[in-house]
C-alpha positions as CSV (number, residue, x, y, z in Angstrom):
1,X,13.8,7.3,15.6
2,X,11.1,9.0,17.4
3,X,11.7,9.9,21.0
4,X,9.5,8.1,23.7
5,X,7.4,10.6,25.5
6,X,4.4,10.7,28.3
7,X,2.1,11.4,25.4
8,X,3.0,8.4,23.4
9,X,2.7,6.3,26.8
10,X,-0.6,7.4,27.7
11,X,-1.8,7.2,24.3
12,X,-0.5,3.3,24.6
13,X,-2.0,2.9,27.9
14,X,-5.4,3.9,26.8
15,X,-5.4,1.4,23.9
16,X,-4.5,-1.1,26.3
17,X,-7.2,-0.1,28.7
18,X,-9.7,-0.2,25.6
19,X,-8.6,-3.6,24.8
20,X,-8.8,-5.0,28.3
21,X,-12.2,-3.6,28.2
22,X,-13.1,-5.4,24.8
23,X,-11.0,-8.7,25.6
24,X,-10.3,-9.6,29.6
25,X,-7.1,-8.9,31.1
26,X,-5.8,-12.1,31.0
27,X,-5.2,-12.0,26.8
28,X,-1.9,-12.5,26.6
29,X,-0.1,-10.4,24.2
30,X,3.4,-9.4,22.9
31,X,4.5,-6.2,24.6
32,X,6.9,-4.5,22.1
33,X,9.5,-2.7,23.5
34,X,12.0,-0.4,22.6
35,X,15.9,1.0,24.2
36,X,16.6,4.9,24.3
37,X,19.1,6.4,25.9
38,X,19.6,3.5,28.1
39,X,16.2,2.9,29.1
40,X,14.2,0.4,27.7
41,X,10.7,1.1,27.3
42,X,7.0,-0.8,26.1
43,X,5.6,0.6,22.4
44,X,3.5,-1.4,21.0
45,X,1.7,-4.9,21.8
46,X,-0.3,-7.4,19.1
47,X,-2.1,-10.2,20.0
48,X,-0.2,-13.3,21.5
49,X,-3.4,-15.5,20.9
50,X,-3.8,-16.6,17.5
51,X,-6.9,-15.7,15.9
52,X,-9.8,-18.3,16.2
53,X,-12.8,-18.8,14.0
54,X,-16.2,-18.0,15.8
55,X,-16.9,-20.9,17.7
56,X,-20.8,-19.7,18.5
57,X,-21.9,-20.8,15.6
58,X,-19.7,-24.3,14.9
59,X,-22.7,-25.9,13.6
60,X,-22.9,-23.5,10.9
61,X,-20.5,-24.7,7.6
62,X,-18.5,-21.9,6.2
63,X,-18.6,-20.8,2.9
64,X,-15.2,-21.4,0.6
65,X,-15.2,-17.3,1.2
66,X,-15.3,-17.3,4.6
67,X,-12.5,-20.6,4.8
68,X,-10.6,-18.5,2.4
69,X,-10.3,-14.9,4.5
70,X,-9.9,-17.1,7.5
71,X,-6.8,-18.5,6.2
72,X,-5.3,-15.3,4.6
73,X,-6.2,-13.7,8.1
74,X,-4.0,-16.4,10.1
75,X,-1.2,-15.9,7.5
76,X,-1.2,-12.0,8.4
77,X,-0.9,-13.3,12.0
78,X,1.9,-15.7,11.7
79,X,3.8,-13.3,9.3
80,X,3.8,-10.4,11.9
81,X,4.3,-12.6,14.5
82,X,7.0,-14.4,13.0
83,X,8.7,-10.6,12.2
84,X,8.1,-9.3,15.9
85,X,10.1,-12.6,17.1
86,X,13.2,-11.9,14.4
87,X,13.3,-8.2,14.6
88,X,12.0,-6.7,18.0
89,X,12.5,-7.0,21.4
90,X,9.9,-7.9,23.3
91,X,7.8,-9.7,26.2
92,X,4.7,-12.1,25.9
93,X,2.4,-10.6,28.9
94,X,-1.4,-10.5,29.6
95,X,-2.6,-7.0,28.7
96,X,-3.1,-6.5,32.8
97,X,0.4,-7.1,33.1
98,X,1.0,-4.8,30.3
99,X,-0.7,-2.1,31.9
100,X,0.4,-2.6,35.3
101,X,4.1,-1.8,33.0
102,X,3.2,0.9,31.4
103,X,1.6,2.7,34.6
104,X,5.0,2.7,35.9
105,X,6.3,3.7,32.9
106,X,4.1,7.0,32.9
107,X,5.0,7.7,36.2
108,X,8.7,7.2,35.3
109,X,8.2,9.4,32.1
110,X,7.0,12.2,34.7
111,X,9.5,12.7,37.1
């Protein structure tokens, strides 16, 4: 197992700030986390929201293609989700919330 450092935190953080950025802080998400030496500590996050087809242009009929990678797109999202809830531990948080977490956990990784 790879050891938690600062530079995999930060390097976490900054995704999360990106995503904020690109999706509001209030997306909720599943904050992976993982225990080392005691401590338990965020490593990952995927989305929380399920994806949704693009409702700007509802009017527009999709294709059988576009139906098609819609579907096999959800099924990729219910498979990982369905593994993260069997096989890690984790929260469900708002990527705010997340971040809020893993600025305390950079400061913890630095003293």
């Amino acid at each position: 197992m790879t050891k938690i450092t600062s530079f995999h935190t930060e390097q976490l953080y900054q995704d999360v700030l990106n995503a904020i950025d690109l999706l509001g802080g209030s997306f909720k998400v599943y904050a992976i986390k993982t225990s080392e030496t005691g401590s338990t500590y965020y490593t990952d996050y995927y989305d929380a929201e399920m994806p949704l087809r693009n409702d700007s242009e509802s009017l527009v009929i999709w294709s059988a293609e576009d139906e098609r990678e819609y579907q096999d797109t959800l099924n990729a999202y219910q498979k990982t989700v369905d593994y993260i809830k069997q096989y890690t531990e984790y929260d469900i948080l708002t990527l705010e919330a997340l971040e809020e977490r893993l600025a305390k956990q950079l400061q913890k990784n630095s003293d």
